[in-house]
OpenMM code with the backbone's topology and positions (N, CA, C; nanometers):
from openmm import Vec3, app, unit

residues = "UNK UNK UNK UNK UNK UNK UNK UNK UNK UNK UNK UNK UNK UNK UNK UNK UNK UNK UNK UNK UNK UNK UNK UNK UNK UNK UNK UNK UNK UNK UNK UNK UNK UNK UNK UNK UNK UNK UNK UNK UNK UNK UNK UNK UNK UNK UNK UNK UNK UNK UNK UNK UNK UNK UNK UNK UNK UNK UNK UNK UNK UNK UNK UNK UNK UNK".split()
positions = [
    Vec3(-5.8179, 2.4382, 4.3631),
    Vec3(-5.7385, 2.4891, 4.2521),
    Vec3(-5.8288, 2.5041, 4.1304),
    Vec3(-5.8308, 2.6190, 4.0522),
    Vec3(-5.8771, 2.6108, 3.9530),
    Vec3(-5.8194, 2.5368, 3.8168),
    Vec3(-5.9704, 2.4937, 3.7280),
    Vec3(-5.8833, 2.4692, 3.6394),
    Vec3(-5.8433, 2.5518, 3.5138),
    Vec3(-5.7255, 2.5390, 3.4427),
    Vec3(-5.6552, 2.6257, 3.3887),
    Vec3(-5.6292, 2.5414, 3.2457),
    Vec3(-5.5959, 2.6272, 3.1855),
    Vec3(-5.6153, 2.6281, 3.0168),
    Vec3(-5.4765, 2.5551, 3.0093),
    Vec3(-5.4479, 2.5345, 2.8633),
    Vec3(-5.3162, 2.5102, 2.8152),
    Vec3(-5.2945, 2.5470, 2.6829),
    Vec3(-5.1891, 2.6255, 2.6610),
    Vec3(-5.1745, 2.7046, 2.5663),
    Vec3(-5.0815, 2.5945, 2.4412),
    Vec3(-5.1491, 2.5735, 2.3096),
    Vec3(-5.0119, 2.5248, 2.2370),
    Vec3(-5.0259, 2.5578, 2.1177),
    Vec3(-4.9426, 2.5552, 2.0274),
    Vec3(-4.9629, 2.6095, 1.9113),
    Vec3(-5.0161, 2.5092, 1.7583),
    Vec3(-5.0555, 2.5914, 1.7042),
    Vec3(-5.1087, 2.4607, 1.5983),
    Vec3(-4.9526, 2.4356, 1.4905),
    Vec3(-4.9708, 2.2895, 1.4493),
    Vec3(-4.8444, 2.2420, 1.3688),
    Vec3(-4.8164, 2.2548, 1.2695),
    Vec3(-4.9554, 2.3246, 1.1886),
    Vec3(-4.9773, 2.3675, 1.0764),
    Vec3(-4.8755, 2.5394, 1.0205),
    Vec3(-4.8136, 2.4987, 0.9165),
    Vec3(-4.6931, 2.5930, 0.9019),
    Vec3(-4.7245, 2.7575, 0.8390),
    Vec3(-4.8724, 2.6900, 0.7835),
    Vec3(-4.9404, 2.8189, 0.7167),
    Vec3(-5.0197, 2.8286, 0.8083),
    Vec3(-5.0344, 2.8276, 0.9024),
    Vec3(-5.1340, 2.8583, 1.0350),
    Vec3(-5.0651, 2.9154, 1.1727),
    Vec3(-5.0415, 2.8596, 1.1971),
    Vec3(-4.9428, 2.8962, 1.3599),
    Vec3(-4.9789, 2.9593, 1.4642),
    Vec3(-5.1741, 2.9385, 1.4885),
    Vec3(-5.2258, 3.0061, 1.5935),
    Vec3(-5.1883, 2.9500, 1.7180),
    Vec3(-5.1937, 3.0260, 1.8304),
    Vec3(-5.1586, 2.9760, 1.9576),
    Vec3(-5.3617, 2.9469, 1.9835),
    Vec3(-5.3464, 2.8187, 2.0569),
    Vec3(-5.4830, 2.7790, 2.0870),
    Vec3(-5.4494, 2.7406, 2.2789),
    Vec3(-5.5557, 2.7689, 2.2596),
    Vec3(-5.5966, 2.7532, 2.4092),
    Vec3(-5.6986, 2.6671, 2.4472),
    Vec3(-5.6752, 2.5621, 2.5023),
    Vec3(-5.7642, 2.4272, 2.5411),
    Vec3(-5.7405, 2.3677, 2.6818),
    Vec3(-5.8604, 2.3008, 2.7687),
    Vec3(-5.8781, 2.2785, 2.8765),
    Vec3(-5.7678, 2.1826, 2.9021),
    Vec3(-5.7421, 2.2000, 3.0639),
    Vec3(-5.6541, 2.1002, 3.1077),
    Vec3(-5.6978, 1.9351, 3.0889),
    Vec3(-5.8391, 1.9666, 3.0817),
    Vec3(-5.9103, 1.7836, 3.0603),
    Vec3(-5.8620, 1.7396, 2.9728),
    Vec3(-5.8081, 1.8541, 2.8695),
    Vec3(-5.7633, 1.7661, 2.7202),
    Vec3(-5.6495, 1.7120, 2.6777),
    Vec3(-5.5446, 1.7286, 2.7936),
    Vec3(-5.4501, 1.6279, 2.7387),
    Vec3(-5.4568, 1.4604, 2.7155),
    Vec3(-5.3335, 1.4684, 2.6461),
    Vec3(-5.3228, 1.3219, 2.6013),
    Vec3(-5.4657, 1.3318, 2.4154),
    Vec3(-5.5585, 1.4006, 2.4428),
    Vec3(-5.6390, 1.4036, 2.3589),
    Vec3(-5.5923, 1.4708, 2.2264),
    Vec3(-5.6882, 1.4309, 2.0844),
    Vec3(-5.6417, 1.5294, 1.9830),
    Vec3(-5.8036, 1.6245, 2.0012),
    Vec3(-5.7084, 1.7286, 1.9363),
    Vec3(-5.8379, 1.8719, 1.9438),
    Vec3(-5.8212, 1.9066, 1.7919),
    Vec3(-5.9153, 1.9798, 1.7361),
    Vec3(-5.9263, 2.0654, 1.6100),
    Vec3(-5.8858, 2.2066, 1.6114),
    Vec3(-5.8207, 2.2618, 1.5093),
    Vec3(-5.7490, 2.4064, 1.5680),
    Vec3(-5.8746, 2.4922, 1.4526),
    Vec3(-5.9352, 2.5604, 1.5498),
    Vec3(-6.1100, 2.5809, 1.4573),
    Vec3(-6.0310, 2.7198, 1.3654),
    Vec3(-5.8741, 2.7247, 1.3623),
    Vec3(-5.8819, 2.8514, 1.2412),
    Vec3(-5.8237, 2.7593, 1.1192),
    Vec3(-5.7877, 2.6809, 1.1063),
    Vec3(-5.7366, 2.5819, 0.9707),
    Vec3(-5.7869, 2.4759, 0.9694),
    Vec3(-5.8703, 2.3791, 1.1059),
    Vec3(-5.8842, 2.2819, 1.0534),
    Vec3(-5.8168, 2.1786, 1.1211),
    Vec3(-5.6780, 2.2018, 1.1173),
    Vec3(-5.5529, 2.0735, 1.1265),
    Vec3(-5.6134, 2.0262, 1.2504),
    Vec3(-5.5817, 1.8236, 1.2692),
    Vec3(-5.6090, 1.7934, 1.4130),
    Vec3(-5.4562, 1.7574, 1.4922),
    Vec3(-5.4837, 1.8105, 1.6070),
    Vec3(-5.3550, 1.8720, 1.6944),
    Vec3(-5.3784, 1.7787, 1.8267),
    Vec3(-5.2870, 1.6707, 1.8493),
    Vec3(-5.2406, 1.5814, 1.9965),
    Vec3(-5.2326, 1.6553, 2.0875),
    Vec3(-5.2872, 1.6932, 2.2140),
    Vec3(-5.2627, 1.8088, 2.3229),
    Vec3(-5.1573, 1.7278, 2.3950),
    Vec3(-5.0413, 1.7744, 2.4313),
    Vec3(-4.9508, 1.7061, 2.5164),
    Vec3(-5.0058, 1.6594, 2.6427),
    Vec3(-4.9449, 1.5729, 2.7040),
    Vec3(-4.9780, 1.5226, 2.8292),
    Vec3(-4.9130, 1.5883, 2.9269),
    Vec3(-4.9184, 1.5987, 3.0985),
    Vec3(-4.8579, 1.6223, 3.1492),
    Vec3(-4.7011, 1.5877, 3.1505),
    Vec3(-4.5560, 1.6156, 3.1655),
    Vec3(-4.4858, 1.5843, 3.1518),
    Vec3(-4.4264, 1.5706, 3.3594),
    Vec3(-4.3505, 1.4616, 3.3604),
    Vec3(-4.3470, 1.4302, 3.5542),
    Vec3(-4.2572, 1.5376, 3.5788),
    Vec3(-4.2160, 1.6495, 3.6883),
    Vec3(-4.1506, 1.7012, 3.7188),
    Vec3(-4.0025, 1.7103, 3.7329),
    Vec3(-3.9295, 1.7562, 3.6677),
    Vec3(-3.7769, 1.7078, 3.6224),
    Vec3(-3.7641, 1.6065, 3.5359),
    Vec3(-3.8748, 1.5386, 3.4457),
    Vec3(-3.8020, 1.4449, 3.3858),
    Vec3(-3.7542, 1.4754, 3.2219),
    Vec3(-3.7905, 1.6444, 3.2175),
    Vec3(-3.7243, 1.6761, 3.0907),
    Vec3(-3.6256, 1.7947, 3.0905),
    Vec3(-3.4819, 1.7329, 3.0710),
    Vec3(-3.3988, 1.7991, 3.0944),
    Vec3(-3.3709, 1.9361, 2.9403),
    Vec3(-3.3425, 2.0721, 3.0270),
    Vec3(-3.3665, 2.1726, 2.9368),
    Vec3(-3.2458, 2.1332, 2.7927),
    Vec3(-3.2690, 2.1894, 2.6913),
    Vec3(-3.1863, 2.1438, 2.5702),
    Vec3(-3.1042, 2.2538, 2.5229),
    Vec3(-2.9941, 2.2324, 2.5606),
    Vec3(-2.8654, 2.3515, 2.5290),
    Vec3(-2.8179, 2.4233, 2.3705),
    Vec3(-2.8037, 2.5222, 2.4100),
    Vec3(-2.7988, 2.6140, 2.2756),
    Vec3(-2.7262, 2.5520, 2.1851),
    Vec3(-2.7189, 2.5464, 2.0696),
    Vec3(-2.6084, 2.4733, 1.9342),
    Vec3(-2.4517, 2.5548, 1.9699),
    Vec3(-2.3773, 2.5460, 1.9601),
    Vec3(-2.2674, 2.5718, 1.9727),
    Vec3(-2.2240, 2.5846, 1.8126),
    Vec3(-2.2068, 2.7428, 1.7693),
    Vec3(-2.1407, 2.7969, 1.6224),
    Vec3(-2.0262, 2.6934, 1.6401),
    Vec3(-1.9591, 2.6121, 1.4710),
    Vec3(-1.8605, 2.5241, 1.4099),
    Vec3(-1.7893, 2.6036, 1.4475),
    Vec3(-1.6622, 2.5749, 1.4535),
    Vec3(-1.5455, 2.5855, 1.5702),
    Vec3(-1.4938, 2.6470, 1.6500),
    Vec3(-1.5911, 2.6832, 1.7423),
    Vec3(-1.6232, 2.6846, 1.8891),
    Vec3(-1.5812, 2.6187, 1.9682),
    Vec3(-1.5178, 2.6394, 2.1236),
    Vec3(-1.4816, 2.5320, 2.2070),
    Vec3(-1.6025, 2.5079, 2.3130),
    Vec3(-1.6975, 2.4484, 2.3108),
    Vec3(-1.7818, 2.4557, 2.4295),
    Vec3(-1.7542, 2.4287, 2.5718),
    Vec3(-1.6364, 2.4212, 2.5776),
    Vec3(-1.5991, 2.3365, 2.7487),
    Vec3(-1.4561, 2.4313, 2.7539),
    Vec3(-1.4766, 2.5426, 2.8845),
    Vec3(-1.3870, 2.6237, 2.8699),
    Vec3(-1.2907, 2.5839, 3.0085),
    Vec3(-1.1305, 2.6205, 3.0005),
    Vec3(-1.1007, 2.5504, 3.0700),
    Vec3(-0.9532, 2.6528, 3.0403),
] * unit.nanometer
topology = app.Topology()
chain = topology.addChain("A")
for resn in residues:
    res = topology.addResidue(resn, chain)
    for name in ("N", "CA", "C"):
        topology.addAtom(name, app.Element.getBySymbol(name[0]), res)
């Protein structure tokens, strides 16, 4: 298998480049070389253990149709 990049974005609000850094680097912090800011590369996350996060539901709305 090759290894493959990981794409994340910098946290910086006046910046917001998408960076691209090696799979070796999670868990690690990296430098985002267009601002500067230092950026935590996420870790792997285990398969299913993050459940997707459901849209906001507009104020008075019924979300559970029935």
């Amino acid at each position: 298998m090759l290894d493959q990049a990981i794409r994340i974005m910098c946290p910086n609000l006046t910046c917001r480049k998408v960076l691209s850094v090696p799979v070796a680097s999670r868990g690690r912090m990296v430098k985002c070389r267009n601002c500067g800011a230092t950026i935590r590369v996420p870790e792997k996350n285990a398969p299913g253990s993050a459940a997707p996060v459901p849209a906001p539901t507009p104020a008075g709305e019924n979300p559970v149709k029935g």
